[in-house]
C-alpha positions in Angstrom: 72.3 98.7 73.1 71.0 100.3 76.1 72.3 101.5 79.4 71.4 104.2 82.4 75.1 104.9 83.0 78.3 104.3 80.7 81.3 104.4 82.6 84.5 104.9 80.8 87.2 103.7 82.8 87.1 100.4 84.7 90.0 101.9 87.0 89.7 102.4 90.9 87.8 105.4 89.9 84.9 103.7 87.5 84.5 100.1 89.9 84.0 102.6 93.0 81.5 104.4 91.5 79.9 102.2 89.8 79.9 99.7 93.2 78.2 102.4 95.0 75.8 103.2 91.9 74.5 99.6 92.2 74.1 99.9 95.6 71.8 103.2 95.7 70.1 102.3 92.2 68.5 99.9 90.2 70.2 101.4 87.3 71.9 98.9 84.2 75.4 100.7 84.1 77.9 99.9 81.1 81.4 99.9 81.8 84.3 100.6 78.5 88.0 100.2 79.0 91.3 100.0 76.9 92.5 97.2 78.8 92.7 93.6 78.9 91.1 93.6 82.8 89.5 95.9 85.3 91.8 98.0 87.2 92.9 100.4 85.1 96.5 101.8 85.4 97.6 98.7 87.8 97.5 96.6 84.7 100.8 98.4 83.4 102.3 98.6 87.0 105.5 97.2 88.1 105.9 94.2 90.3 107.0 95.2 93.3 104.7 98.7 93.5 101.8 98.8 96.4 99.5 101.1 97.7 101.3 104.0 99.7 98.2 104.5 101.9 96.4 101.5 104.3 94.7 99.1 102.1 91.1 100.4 104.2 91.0 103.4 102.4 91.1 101.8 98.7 89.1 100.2 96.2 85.5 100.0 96.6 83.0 100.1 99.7 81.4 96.7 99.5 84.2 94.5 99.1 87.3 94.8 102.3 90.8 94.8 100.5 93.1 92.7 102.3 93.3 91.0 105.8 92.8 94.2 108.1 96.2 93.5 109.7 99.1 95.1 111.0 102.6 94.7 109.1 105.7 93.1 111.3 108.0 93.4 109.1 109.8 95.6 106.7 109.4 99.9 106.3 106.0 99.5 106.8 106.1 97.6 110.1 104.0 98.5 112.9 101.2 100.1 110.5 98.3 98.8 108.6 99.4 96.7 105.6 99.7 98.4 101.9 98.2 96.0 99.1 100.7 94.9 96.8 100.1 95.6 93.0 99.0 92.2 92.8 96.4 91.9 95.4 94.9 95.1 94.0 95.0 93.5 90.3 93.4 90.3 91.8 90.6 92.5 94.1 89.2 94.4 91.1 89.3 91.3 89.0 86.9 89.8 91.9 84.9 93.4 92.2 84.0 92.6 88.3 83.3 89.2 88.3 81.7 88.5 91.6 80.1 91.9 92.2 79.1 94.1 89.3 78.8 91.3 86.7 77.0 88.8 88.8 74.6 91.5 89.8 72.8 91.1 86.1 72.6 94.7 86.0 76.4 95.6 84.7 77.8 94.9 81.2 81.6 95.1 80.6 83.5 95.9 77.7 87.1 95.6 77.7 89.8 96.2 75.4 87.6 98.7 73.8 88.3 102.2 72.9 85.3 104.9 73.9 84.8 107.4 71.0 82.2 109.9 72.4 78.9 110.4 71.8 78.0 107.2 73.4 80.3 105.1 70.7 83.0 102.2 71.4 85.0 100.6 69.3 86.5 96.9 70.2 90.5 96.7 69.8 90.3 93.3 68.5 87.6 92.9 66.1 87.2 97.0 65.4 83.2 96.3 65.7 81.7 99.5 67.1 78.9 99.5 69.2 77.0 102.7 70.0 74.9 102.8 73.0 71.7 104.8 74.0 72.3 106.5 77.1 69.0 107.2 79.4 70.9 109.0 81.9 74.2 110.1 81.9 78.0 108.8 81.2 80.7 108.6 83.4 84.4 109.7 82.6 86.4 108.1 85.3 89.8 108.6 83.3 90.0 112.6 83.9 93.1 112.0 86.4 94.6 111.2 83.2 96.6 108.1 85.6 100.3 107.6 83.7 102.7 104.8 84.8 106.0 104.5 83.5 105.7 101.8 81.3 103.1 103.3 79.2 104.2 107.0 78.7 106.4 108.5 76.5 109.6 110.3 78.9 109.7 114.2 77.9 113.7 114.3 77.4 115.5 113.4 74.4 117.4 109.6 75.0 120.7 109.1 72.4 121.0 105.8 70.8 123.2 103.2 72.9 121.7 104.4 76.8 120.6 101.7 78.8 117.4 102.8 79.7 114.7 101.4 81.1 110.7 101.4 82.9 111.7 100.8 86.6 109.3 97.4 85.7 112.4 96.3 84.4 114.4 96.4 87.6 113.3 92.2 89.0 114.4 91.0 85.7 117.8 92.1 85.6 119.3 88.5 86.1 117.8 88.1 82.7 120.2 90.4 81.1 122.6 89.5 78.5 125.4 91.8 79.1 125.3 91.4 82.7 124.6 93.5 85.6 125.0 96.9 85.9 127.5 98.8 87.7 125.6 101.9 88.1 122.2 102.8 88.9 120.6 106.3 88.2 116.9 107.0 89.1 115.2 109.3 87.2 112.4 111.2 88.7 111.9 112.3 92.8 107.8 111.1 92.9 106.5 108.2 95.3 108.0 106.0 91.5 111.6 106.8 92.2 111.1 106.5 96.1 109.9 102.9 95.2 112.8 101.9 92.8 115.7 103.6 95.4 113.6 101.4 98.4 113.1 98.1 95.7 117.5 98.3 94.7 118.6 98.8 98.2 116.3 96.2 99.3 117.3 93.7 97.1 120.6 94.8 97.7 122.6 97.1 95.7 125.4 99.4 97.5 123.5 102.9 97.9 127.2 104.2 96.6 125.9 102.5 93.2 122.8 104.7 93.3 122.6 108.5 91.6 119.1 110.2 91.6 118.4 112.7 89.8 115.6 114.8 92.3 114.5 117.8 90.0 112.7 119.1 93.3 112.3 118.0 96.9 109.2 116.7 98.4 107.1 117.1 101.8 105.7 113.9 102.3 102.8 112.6 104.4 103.9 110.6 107.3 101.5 107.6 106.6 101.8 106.9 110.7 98.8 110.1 110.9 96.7 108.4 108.0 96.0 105.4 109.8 92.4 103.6 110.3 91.0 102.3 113.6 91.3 103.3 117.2 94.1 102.3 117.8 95.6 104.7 116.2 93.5 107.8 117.7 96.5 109.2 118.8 98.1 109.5 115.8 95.4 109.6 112.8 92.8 111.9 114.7 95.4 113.9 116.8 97.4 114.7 114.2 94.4 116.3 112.2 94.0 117.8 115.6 97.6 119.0 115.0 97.3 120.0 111.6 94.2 122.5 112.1 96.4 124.2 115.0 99.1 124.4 112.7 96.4 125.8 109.6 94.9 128.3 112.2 98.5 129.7 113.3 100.9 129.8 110.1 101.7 133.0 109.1 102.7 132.2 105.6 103.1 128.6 103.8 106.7 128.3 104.6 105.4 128.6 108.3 102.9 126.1 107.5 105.0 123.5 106.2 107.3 124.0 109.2 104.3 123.6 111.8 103.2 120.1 110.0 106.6 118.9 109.9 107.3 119.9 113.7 104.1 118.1 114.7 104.8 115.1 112.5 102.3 115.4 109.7 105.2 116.2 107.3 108.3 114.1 106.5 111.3 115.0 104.4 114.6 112.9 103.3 117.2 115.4 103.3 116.6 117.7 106.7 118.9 120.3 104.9 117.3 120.5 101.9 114.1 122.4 102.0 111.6 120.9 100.1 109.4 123.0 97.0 107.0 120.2 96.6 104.4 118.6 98.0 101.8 115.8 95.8 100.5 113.8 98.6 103.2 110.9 98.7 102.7 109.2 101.8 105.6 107.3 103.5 106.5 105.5 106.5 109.6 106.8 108.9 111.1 103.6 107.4 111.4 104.5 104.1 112.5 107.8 104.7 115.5 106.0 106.6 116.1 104.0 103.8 115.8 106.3 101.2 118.4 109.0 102.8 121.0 106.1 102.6 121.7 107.7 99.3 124.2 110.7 99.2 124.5 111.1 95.6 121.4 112.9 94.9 121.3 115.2 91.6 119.5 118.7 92.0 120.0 120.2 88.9 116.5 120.7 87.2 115.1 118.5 85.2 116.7 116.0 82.7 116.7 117.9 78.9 118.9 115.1 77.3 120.8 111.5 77.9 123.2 109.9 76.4 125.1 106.8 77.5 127.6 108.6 79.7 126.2 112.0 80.2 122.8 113.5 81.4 122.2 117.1 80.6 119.8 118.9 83.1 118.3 122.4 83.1 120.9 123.6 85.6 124.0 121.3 84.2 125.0 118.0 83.5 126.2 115.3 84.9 128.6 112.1 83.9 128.8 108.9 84.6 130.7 105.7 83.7 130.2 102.7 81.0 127.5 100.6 82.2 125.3 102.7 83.2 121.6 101.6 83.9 119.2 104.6 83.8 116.0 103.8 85.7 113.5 106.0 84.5 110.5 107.0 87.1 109.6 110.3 85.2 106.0 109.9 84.9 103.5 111.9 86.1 100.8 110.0 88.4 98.0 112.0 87.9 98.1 114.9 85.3 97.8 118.1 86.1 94.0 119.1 84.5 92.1 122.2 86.4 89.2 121.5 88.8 85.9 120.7 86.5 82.1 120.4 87.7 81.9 116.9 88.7 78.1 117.6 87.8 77.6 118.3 84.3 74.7 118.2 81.8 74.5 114.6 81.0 78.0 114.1 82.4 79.7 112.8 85.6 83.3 113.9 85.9 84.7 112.2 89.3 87.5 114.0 90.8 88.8 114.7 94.2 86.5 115.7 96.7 88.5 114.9 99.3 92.3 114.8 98.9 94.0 112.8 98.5 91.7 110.1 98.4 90.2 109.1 95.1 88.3 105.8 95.3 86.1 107.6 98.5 85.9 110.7 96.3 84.4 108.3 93.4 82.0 106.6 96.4 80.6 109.6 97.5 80.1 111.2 94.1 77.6 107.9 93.1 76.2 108.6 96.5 75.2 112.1 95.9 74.3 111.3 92.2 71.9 108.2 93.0 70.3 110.5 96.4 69.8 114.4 95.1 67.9 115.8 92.1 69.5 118.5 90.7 73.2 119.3 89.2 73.5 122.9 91.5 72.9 120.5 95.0 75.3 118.0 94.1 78.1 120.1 93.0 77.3 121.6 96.1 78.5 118.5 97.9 81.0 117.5 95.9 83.7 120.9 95.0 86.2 119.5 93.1 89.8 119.7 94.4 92.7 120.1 92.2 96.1 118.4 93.3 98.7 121.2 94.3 101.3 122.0 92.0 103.1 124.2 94.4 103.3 124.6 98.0 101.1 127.3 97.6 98.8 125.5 96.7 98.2 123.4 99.5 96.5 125.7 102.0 93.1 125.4 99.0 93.6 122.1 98.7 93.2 121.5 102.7 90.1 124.0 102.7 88.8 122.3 99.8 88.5 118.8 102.0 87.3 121.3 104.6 84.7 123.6 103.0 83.2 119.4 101.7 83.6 118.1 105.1 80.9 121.4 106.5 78.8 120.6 103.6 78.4 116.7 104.4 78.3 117.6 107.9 75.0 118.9 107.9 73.2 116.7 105.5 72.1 114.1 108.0 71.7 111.3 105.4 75.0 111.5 103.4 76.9 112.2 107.2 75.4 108.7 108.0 76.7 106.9 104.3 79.7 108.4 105.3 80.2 106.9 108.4 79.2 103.6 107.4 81.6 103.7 104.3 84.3 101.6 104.3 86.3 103.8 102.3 86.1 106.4 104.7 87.8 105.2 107.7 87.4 108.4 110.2 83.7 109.2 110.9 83.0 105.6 112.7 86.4 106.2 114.6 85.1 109.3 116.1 81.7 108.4 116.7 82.8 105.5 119.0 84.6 107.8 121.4 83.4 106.8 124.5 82.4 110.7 126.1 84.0 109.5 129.5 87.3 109.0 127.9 88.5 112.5 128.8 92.0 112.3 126.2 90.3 111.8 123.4 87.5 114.1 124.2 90.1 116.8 124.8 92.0 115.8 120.9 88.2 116.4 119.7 88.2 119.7 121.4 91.0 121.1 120.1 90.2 120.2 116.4 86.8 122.0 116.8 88.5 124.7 119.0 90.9 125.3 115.7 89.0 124.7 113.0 87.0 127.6 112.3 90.2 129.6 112.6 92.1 127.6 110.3 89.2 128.2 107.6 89.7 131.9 107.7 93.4 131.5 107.6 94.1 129.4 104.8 91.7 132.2 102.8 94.3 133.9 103.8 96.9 131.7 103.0 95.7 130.6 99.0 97.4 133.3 96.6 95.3 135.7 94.6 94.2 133.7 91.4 
């Protein structure tokens, strides 16, 4: 067969670019995936996950996900709803169906495993197909996106634990030998924050809980990621904030102190200074909830577990018979170096702007479908690695920065932009009315800083 584009991975990643390719082109794209149904690493999810930033900034541009609403109840309440795993599952099955496939020009190929050189093989019938590619293919799987149920933990686990995907957790009245007396969370990420908020929701004692937290995180307060003017006080002030805070730190530390003191940062445990930070975004709420449990294990990371005992790198703890070890030790999105999105024959989507990957994905089909050559589109699309460390933050911030300059003054892709749905800012402050002298003044001190910031965070980023 034939195609312009094959796109491997029918993820968030692949169904944002390849919604945006159809929009720009009249290109015939070809989609691959391992799975079952569009949506990629959602399909293995647990029940109870959702999104951990506004529904508005996810999925793809031409189709709205969810009702534009504010929650009223729960952690969430008073911001923009967060798509359960379910919606998101049910959107990107309607993206397929009633926008890529129904546009004649997309075919899909699921449950099939991509090979390379333009060959897939089908799971179920092991027929491969290999396809003539006129222009280029598309991995949209480099994030390498791992979910608990479907990886493999990295520490040894002794015959006889109870251990168990935190997917597991809703059917626990199913259980033979009864409840557990015990819970222990494995892993600190945004997984472990959503099993410790899903048990003492449902109700479990947080004296029942023990998490293990190899190391503490700063989190985004999701209250400055918010869409819409209503929230220009938060959202656009607190970038406001955050550029100040850039322009002014004297070392990361300091940096990480300014953000927290103007509200961009959260943390659980305000005397435990966090080593961390991987873009997890939470509400006040949670944070409440989640610092309802005292018995927090910083010890390293797990080595071994038995049915009594965990061994970590810095000792070991033990617990009683019955025991239920919830493991949330995956990693979300691997750690891989930043790669040419741009490549001969090859598009590699990544993050070009943190931490937002389904805009990133957008704007890279954008830029491919609009410019000619590979140097001008790398241009306008640096990749940007996820930090490891905390000092690795102040690139990732000029990263989004250095991309912001670039799409700035490219009149064309600055107006895509601000017509995007995924993008959520631009239109916000292009509707400022000039007369209303408060928000003027917010807009004034994010220019008045950000030139400053730039040359600090050089400053800031560690010699490689």
């Amino acid at each position: 067969m034939e195609t312009d584009y094959l796109i491997v991975g029918a993820g968030a990643v692949g169904l944002a670019f390849a919604d945006t390719l159809l929009d720009q082109t009249k290109a015939h794209i070809t989609i691959v995936d391992r799975h079952g149904k569009p949506g990629g690493h959602w399909n293995d999810a647990y029940s109870f996950v959702s999104l951990h930033q506004p529904s508005a900034f996810y999925g793809v541009n031409s189709l709205p996900l969810g009702q534009d609403r504010i929650d009223e109840t729960g952690i969430n309440q008073g911001l923009y709803e967060l798509a359960s795993g379910p919606e998101v599952s049910g959107y990107f099955e309607k993206v397929m169906n009633q926008r890529l496939l129904a546009s004649g020009r997309v075919s899909y190929f699921p449950m099939s495993n991509y090979l390379g050189d333009g060959r897939f093989v089908s799971l179920l019938s092991g027929k491969e197909t290999e396809v003539h590619i006129r222009k280029k293919t598309v991995d949209a799987t480099y994030f390498g996106t791992t979910v608990p149920s479907t990886h493999r933990p990295k520490f040894a686990i002794e015959e006889g634990v109870d251990f168990v995907p935190l997917n597991e957790l809703p059917h626990l009245w199913k259980r033979s030998q009864g409840m557990p007396k015990h819970f222990v969370i494995v892993g600190a990420g945004k997984t472990g924050m959503d099993a410790a908020c899903w048990l003492l929701a449902s109700g479990a004692d947080p004296d029942s809980i023990s998490w293990i937290m190899p190391r503490d995180s700063w989190l985004l307060n999701r209250r400055k990621t918010q869409p819409g003017l209503d929230f220009f006080d938060e959202t656009i002030a607190g970038q406001a904030d955050m550029m100040e805070a850039c322009a002014e730190a004297k070392d990361v530390d300091d940096l990480f102190d300014r953000l927290e003191a103007c509200g961009v940062m959260l943390r659980i445990d305000p005397n435990v200074r966090p080593t961390v930070h991987r873009y997890a975004t939470v509400s006040t709420g949670e944070v409440a909830q989640l610092a309802r449990i005292k018995h927090v294990i910083r010890k390293g990371r797990v080595t071994s577990i038995s049915p009594t005992l965990v061994v970590l790198e810095g000792g070991q703890e033990s617990f009683g018979e019955n025991t239920l070890f919830i493991d949330c030790s995956a990693t979300a999105v691997e750690d891989r170096p930043a790669v040419p999105v741009f490549q001969d024959g090859l598009i590699v989507p990544q993050m070009i702007r943190i931490p937002q990957p389904a805009f990133s994905a957008a704007l890279a089909a954008y830029v491919e479908a609009n410019y000619e050559d590979d140097s001008t589109k790398n241009g306008l699309c640096g990749s940007i690695p996820l930090p490891r460390t905390l000092d690795m933050y102040p690139r990732a911030v000029l990263g989004n920065m250095m991309n912001q300059l670039a799409w700035s003054q490219d009149p064309k892709l600055r107006d895509w932009i601000r017509e995007s749905r995924l993008d959520g800012f631009g239109k916000v402050i292009a509707s400022v009315d000039p007369n209303d002298h408060d928000k003027m003044a917010v807009l004034k001190k994010f220019r008045k800083f950000a030139m400053p910031a730039a040359a600090n965070l050089t400053k800031l980023i560690p010699p490689s």
